[in-house]
N, C-alpha and C positions, 0 to 999 in steps of 0.2 A: 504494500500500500504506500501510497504518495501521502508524507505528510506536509501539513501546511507550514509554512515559515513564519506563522506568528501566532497562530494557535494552536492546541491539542489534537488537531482533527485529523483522520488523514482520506484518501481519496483513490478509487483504483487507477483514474486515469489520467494525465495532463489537460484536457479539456474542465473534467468535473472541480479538477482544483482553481483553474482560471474563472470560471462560474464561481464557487465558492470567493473566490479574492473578490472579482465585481461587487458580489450582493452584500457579503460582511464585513470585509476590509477593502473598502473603497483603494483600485488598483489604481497603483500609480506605473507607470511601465517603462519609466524611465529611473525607481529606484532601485538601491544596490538590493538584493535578494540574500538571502544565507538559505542552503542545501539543507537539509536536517534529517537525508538519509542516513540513517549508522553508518559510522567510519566514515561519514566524507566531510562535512559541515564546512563547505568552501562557500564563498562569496561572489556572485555574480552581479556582472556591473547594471542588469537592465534586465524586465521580463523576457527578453527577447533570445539574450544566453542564456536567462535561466530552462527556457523552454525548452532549449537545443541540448544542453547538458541533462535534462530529466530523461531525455528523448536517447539521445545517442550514448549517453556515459553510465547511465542504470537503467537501458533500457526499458522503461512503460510506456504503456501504450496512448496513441494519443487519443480515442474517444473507445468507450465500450457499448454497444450497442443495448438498450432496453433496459437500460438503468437508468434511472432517475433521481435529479437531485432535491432534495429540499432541505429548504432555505426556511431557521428560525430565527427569527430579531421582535424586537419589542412592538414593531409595527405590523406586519404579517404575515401569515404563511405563505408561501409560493415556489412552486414546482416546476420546474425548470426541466427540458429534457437534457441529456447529459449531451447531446450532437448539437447544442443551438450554435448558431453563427458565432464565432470569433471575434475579436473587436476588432480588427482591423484586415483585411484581406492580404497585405501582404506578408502578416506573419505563418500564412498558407505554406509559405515557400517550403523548398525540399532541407529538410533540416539536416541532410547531410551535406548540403552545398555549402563550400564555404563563405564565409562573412566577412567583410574587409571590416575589421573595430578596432579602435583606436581606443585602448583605454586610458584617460587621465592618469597623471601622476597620480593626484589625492587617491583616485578610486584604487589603483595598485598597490599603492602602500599599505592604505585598508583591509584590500585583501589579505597580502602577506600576512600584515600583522594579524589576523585572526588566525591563518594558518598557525602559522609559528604560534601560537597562544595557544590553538588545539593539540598542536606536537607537545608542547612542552606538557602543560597540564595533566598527558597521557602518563608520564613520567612522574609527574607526583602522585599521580592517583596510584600506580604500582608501590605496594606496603611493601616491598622487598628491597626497592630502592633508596636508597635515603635522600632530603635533600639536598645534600652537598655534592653527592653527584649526580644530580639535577645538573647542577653550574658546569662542571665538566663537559657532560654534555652538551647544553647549548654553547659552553665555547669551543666546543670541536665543532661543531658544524658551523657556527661562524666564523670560524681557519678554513672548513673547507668550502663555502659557497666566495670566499675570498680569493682564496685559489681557482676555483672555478671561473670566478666572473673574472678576472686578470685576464686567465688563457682567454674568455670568449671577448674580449676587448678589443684585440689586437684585428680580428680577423671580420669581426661586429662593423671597426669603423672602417676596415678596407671596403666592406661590403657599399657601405651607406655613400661613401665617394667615387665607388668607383662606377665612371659614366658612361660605360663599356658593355656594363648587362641590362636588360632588362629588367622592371619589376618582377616577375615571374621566376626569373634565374634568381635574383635577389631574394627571394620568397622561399622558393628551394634550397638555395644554399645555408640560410637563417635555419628552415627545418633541418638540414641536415646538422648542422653543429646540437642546434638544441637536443635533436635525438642523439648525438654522443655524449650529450651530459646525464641521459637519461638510462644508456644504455645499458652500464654497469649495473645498475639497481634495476632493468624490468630482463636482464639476461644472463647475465657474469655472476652478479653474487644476487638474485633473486633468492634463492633459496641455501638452507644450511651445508646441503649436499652439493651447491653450484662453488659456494665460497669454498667449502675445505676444497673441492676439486681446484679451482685456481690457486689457492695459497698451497696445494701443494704443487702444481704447475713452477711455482714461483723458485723454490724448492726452500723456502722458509717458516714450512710447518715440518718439526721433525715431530711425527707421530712416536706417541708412547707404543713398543711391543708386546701382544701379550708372552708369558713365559708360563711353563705349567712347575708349579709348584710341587704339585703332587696329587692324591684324591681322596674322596670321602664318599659315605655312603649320602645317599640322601633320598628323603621321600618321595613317591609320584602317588597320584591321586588319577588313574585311570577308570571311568564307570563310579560304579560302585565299590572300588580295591583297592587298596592301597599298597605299594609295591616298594620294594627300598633297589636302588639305584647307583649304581658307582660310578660319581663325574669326576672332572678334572678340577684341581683348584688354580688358580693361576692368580700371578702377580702382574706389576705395569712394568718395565723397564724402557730407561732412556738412553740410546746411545749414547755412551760418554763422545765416543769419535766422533761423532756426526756435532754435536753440539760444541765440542774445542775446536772443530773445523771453520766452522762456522762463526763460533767468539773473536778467533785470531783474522779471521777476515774482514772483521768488522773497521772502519777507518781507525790507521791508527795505534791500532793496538798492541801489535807486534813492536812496532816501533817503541812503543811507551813501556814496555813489559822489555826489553833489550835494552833499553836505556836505563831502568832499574834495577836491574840486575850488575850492571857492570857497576851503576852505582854503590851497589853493596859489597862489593869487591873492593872498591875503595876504600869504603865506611869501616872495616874490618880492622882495616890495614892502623885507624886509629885509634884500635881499643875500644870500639864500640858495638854493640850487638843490639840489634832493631828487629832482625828476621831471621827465619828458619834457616836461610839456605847460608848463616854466615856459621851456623853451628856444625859440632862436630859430627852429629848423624848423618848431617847432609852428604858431609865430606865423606865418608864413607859409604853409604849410598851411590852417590854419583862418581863416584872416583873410576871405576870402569868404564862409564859413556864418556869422561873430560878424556882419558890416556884414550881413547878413538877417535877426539874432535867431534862428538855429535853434542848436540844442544837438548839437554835434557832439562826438564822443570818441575818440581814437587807438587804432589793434590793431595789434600785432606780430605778424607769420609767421614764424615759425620753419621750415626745411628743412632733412633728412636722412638719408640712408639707414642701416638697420641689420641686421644678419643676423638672422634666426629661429633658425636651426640654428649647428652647433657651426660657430665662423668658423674652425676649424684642420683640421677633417673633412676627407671625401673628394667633401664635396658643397656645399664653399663657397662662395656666390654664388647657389648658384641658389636660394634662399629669401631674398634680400637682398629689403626693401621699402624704399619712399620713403617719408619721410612729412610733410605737413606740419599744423603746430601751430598756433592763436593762442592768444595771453596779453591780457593786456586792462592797459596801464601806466596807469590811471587809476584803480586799484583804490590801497586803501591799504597803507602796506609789510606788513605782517603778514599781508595776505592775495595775496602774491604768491608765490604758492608753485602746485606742481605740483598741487594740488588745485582749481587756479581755470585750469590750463591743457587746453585742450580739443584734440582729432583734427578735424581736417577732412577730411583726403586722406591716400589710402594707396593705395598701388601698387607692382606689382613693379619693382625699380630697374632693373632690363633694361630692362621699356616702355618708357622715355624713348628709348631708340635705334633701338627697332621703325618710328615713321616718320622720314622724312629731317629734318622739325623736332620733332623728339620733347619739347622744351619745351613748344611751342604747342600740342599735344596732349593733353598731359599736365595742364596746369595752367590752359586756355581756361576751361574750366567753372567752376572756381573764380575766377578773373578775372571773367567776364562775371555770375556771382553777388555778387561785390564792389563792383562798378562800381553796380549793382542797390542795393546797398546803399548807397552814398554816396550816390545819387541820392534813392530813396525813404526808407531809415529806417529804425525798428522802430516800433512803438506799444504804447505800456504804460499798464498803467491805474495811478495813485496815488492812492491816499487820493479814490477814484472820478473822478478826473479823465484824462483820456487825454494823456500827453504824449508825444512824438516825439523819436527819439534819432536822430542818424545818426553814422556812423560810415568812416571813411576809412583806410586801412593807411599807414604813414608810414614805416616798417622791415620789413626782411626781415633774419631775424639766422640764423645761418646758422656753421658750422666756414669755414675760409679755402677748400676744395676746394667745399663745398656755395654757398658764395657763386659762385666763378668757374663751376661747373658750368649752373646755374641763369640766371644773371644777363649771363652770353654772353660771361663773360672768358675771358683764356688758365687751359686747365685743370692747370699744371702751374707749381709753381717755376721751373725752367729755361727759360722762355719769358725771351727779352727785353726785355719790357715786362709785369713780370708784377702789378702793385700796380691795385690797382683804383683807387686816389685818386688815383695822379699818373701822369704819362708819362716819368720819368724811365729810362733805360738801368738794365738790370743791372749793368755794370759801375762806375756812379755812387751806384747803391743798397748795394756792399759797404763804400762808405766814407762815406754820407752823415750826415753829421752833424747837421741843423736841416731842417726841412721846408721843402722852394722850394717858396714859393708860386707862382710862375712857372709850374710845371710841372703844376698841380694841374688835372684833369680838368673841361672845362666842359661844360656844357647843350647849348649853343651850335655846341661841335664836334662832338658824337656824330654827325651823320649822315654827318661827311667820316672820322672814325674808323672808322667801318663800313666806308668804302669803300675805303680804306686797307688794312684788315686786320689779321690778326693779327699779322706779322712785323714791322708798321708801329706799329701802335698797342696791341696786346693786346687790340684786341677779333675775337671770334671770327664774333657773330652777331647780327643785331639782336634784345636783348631782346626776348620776347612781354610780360616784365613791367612795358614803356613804356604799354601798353596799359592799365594800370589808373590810376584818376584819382588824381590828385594827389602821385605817385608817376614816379621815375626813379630809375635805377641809379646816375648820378652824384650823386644826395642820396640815394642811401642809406647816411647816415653813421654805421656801426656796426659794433662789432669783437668779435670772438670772446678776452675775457678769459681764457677756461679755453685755449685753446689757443695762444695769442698769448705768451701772458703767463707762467700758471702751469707748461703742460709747455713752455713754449720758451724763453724768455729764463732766466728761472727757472732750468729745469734744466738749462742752458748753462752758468749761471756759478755756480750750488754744484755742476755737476761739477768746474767749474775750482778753488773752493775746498779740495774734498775731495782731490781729486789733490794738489796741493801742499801740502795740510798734512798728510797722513798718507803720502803714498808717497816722497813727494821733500821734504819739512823733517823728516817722522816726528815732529812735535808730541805725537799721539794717534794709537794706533791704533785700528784699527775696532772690536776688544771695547771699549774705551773710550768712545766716541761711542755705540755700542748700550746700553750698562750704564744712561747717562747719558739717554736715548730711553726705554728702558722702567721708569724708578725714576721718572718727572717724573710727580705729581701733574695727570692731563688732566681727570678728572671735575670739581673743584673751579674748578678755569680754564674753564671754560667748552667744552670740546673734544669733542664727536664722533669724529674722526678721527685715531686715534695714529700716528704718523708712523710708515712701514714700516723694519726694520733697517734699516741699510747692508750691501751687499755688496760684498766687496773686488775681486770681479771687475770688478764697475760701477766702481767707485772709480779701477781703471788705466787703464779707456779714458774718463774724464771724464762716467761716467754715473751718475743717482741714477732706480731706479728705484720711483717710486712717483706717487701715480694727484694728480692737479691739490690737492685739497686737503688731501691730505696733505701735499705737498711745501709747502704754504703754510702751515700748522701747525709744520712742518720749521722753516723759514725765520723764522717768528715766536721761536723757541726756541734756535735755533743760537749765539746770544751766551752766554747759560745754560748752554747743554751744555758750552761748548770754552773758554769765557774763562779760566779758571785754567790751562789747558792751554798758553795763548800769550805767547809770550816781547812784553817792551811795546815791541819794536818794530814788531814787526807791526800793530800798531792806524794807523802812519802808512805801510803798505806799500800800492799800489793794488790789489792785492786785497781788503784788506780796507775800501779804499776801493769800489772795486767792492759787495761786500755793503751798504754801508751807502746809494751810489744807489739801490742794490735796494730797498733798503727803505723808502728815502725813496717812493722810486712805488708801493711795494706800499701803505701807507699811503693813498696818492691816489686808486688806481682799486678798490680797494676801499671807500673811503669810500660811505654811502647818500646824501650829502650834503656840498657844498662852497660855498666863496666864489671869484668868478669871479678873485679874485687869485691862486688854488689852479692855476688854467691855464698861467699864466707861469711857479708854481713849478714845475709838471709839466715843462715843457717847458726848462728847465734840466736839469732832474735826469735828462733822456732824453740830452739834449747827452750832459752830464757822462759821465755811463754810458757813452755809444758813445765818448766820446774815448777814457776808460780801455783799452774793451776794444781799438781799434784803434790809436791811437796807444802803451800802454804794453804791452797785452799784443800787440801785433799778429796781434789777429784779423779775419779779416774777418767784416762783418755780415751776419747771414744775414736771409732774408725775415721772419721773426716777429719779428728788431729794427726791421726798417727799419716796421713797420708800428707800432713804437711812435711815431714823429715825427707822426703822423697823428692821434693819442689824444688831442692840445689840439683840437683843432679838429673830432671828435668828439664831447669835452665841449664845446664853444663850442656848437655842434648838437645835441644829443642827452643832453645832462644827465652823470648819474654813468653811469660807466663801469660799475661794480657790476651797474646796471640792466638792463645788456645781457649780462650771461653767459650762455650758455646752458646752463647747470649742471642747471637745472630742467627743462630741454628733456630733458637726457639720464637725468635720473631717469623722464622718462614713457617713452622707449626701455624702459626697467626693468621697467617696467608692463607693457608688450605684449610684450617678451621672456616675460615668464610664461604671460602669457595663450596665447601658440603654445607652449610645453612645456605647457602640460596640454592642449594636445589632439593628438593622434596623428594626426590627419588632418594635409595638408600640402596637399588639394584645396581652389582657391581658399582660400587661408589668410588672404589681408586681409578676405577675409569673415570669416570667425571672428573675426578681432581685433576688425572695424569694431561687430560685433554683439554682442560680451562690452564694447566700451568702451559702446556706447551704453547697455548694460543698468546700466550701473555710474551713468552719467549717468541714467538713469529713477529708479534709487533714491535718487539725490539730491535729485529732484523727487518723488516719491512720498515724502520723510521732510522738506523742504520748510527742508532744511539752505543758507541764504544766506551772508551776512558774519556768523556768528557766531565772537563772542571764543575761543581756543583760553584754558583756563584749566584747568592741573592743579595740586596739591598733595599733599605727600606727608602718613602717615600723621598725626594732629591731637592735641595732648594739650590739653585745658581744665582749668585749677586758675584760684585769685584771682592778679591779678599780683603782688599785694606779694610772695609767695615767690618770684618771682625774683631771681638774684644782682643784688645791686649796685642794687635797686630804687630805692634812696634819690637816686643819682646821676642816674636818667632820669627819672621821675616827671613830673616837670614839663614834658617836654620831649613827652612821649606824647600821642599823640591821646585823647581825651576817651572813643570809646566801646573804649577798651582799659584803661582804669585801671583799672576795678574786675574786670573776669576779662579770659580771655584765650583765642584757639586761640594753640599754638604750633604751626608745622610743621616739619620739615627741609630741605623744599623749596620749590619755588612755579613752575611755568611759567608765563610773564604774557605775551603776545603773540607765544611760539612760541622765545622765553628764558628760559633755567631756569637760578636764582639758588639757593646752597645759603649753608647757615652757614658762617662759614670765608672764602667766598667774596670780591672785593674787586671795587667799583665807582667809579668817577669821579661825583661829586656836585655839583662846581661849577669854578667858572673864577677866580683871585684873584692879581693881579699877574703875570696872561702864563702861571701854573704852573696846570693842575689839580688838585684837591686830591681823595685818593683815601679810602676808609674799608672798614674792614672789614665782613660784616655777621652780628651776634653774633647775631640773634635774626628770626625771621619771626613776625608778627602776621597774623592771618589772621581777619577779620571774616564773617558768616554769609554776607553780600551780597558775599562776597569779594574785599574791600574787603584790599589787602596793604599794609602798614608794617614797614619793618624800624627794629630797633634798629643803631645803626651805629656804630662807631667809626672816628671819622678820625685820618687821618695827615695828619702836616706832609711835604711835599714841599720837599729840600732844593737839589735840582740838578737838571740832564740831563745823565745819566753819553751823550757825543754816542758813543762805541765802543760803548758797548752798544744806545744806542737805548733807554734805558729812563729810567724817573725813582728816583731815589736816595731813600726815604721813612722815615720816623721818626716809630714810635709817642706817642701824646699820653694823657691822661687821661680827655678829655672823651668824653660820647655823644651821639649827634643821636638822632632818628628821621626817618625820612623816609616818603613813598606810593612805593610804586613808577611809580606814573606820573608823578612829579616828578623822576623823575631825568634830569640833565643828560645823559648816556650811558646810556642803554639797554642797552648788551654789557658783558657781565665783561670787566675788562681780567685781565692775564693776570701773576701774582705770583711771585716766588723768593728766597729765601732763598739767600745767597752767603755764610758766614762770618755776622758779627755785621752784615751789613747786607740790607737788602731791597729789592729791587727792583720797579719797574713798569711794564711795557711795556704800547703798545695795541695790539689788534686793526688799527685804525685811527686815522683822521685826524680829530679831535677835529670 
């Protein structure tokens, strides 16, 4: 049925509607109309389109014979046949003939904007969508009708000048362009099946494979019978090769990944270690492919299971998937982040136990494509020449359960032999103080280990993941920072803190430490993450509950919050000795970068730690301490500890958490995932996005510099092309760090002290080139209770680039009384 455009009614025919508009809505035939068949609700300029669009574009008919209309209004009845005369004879015409119309700017624009008003709308009304990416949205389509109408520009104004065709040719040529802007969306990617078939044409959809896992029985429901059944189980897998192929192809890349590597080759040379590839595993590792001249490059695996559905439901577990991840540590810092980490493998966390070695089942394919790869390579072409990558796995990083589950340890704390690095008793692990090397897990013994057993040695099973080259589970020397460290030791001993200074000294109470948590300045410090309340509940049984980096943000802050709160003798009590080890290591394995003297200190300050907690507070040590004695020798192996968190790991968890809430299905759902991740990776290659710089800034004011305050003072000191004007911003992200005014940074190193400065001013060049105006402070002391440095304002101004800063991270400022303090992030 034909409904009316301005009332509820509707009509079978285009004749009976035009009767209708006469008698009850006095027709005017010259105004704009609106469509208000489902899914279209377009704007037409006059009855006359509107007629031809009912007619030709939804097909109804123009009179139905023997139907009758009538017509109710307050004056009276009247019966109209539905074939009466027209109003005007020449809207008779063949309504497939075309029309020469000119439609006004006003009336276009109109249009449009209801269109686009119906698009968008479409888009909030979907509850699955949020609003914010609504905004996405409409601004990708207006990047792409921007690009559109450019190209049709060019060719639009040839057409309209040139005096050479006719109208007709003119007319046709117009249709043709327009039907190629149409073309892709009513032919090419019309449908789901047209677009995957193009994007893989393109060859930048690398499809996930299925792999068969293994099998199970399962029910069929034929008739009236019920039957049990043995199907295959299968997993997703992602060609590593097809996807490094492809990464290293990307602008760029190769280039930038060769030029930091040799970089670290330097970096080494000065005593300093930043990355994997400057340690001693590597060197041994790759010491075969250097003595050939081939160019090999390290990957880490990541492994872990995560739930899809609610993990507190009534259906918890049974949508748990596996999944494992590579990262690529050869990349440079700024670009190690979650957006350079890729899916390989995903499976449901069950399959692993569906066959009797559900390891070697699970994870063979991905193995025997590794082993492929260290052997063969990749080949890239650079600047037209083909060069040859290979690439070797050297870590599997992994939570402490995903390692022992995987890796063929005991899967449980409680085992007596539960440490994957040494063979030490449980009962010598609650009080172990300094790591026995004696004890530490060789090469040499795993096969009489295996034999041995679990009750014997902690091991469970012969790894399957002995089998990939240049790789063993006894050098796999690598620890889980975020759960080792941040919720374990960590939240161990600021329970212990919090308990005795608020429930049993009652120093402060919990309003107090909150009040003091939510008034602290986190935007200007450099902080994402504001540290969760305290709960008093938490507080009596020695817990603090809040998620890894908060509680590290917590812990950076806690001298600021409570030091006016503590009586001075507490700064010599072993508790708050206790915090202050803490902090000494939190400084360490958080650092990007150390000197190998950084090792010894480490390994002190773990001593130190566990004597406190078992000799003064007599606790014993639980497994997430004893795994810190292992964290030198780690770093001796494997570089900064930082390096290895899997923090990024569990932000891509995040990712495909989403990815399975928006879709309702739950059928083969690692297919879903494996197929939305790899689409996401296609439009990375289809927008041909490599190692490019992440650079924001906030909004810009341009005036001459000289009317800035205090001009006279810096002038001289300023870069050459800032003197005469200026951008100002108020902010600046510059390699994935985002510096404000206000803000305070460490600028240099001078008699043992850093010297820190504030930063009064952001310059911001077209080439976005960033210089701040700075002012320093004199650093007077190390206040050693607080952990911070004691500093005092000066006169003077620097400028400096932001790429010449000594420290890269905002150190982190407070104001105590008439003095100021400095703490860092980290370990200079």
């Amino acid at each position: 049925m034909l409904p009316c455009s301005i009332c509820v009614k509707s009509f079978p025919s285009v004749n009976s509607l035009q009767t209708h508009l006469e008698l009850e809505h006095p027709l005017n035939i010259t105004k704009v109309m609106k469509c208000r068949v489902e899914g279209c609700l377009r704007l037409l300029s006059n009855w006359k389109v509107f007629r031809r669009h009912m007619i030709r574009d939804h097909k109804f008919p123009v009179k139905v014979h023997g139907v009758k209309y009538v017509s109710h209004n307050n004056q009276a009845k009247i019966d109209v046949a539905i074939d009466m005369p027209e109003f005007n004879n020449d809207m008779e015409e063949d309504v497939s003939e075309s029309e020469n119309l000119v439609l006004e700017p006003r009336i276009l624009k109109q249009t449009v904007l209801s269109h686009a008003s119906s698009f968008v709308t479409k888009f909030y009304a979907n509850p699955r969508i949020p609003r914010s990416h609504v905004q996405d949205v409409v601004q990708n389509v207006k990047v792409l009708l921007q690009d559109v109408v450019s190209h049709l520009m060019q060719p639009l104004t040839s057409l309209v000048n040139d005096s050479t065709k006719v109208e007709e040719e003119k007319e046709l040529a117009v249709k043709n362009l327009l039907d190629s802007v149409l073309e892709p969306f009513e032919n090419t990617l019309s449908t789901e099946y047209k677009r995957f078939k193009y994007l893989r044409s393109t060859g930048n959809f690398i499809e996930a494979e299925d792999y068969i896992v293994g099998d199970r029985v399962d029910h069929k429901f034929s008739d009236t019978r019920v039957t049990k059944k043995r199907v295959s189980v299968k997993g997703k897998y992602v060609p590593m090769k097809k996807i490094l192929t492809k990464f290293f192809d990307l602008p760029g890349v190769f280039i930038r990944v060769k030029s930091y590597v040799d970089y670290l080759e330097v970096e080494v040379q000065s005593g300093i270690i930043s990355n994997f590839m400057q340690c001693k595993l590597w060197k041994l590792k790759s010491a075969g492919y250097y003595e050939c001249g081939k160019f090999v490059l390290p990957i880490f695996l990541y492994f872990d299971d995560f739930e899809c559905g609610n993990p507190l439901g009534p259906h918890a577990g049974v949508y748990k998937l596996g999944a494992v991840y590579f990262s690529m540590p050869f990349l440079p810092p700024e670009f190690q982040t979650v957006f350079n980490v890729f899916l390989t493998l995903l499976f449901h966390a069950s399959d692993r136990s569906v066959p009797e070695d559900g390891n070697y089942y699970v994870f063979r394919k991905l193995i025997d494509d590794l082993n492929e790869l260290a052997k063969e390579g990749i080949e890239v072409k650079v600047d037209g020449k083909s060069e040859k990558i290979y690439f070797i796995v050297v870590l599997l990083l992994a939570d402490n359960l995903g390692f022992n589950q995987i890796l063929g340890f005991a899967g449980s704390f409680s085992a007596n032999f539960y440490c994957r690095f040494c063979k030490s008793p449980k009962d010598e692990l609650e009080c172990m103080l300094r790591e026995d090397k004696s004890s530490l897990r060789k090469i040499s013994d795993y096969e009489s280990d295996v034999d041995k057993g679990l009750k014997m040695t902690g091991i469970n099973e012969n790894s399957v993941w002995n089998s990939l080259l240049s790789f063993h589970v006894y050098e796999n020397f690598s620890v889980d920072i975020l759960h080792d460290f941040f919720l374990g030791v960590c939240k161990t001993d600021m329970g212990l803190l919090l308990n005795n200074y608020i429930c049993v000294e009652k120093y402060f109470t919990v309003d107090d430490l909150n009040s003091r948590i939510c008034s602290f300045n986190y935007t200007i410090n450099g902080f994402h993450n504001k540290p969760a309340c305290i709960v008093l509940d938490d507080v009596k049984e020695c817990k603090v509950s809040m998620t890894g980096i908060e509680l590290y943000n917590f812990i950076l802050l806690f001298p600021f919050f409570v030091c006016d709160f503590l009586k001075p003798d507490v700064f010599d009590s072993a508790l708050w000795s206790l915090y202050l080890t803490l902090r000494g290591m939190l400084d360490i394995v958080t650092a990007k970068s150390f000197q190998k003297e950084c090792i010894k200190s480490f390994e002190s300050l773990v001593s130190e730690h566990h004597s406190i907690r078992v000799k003064e507070l007599h606790c014993t040590l639980k497994p997430k301490d004893h795994f810190l004695l292992h964290y030198p020798t780690v770093m001796l192996f494997s570089g900064p500890i930082a390096n290895l968190s899997t923090a990024q790991f569990e932000s891509k968890h995040r990712k495909l958490k989403t990815i399975a809430d928006s879709s309702s299905s739950r059928v083969f759902i690692s297919h879903t995932i494996a197929v939305k991740e790899q689409l996401g990776f296609c439009y990375r290659l289809e927008s041909e996005v490599g190692l490019d710089d992440k650079f924001e800034a906030g909004p810009s004011q341009h005036f001459p510099t000289s009317l800035i305050t205090n001009y006279y003072l810096f002038c001289e000191k300023l870069p050459e092309e800032f003197r005469e004007v200026c951008s100002l911003v108020p902010w600046v992200n510059f390699k994935g760090i985002t510096y404000y005014i206000n803000s305070f940074v460490a600028i240099e190193n001078v008699d043992l002290f850093p010297v820190f400065a504030k930063i009064v001013r952001i310059f911001l060049s077209d080439e976005h080139s960033v210089c701040f105006l700075l002012k320093p402070f004199k650093t007077i002391y190390f206040h050693e209770n607080l952990h911070a440095y004691e500093i005092t304002e000066t006169s003077l101004y620097q400028c400096m680039y932001v790429k010449d800063l000594a420290y890269p991270f905002l150190v982190i400022h407070q104001k105590k009384g008439l003095k100021c303090y400095i703490t860092l992030r980290q370990m200079l």
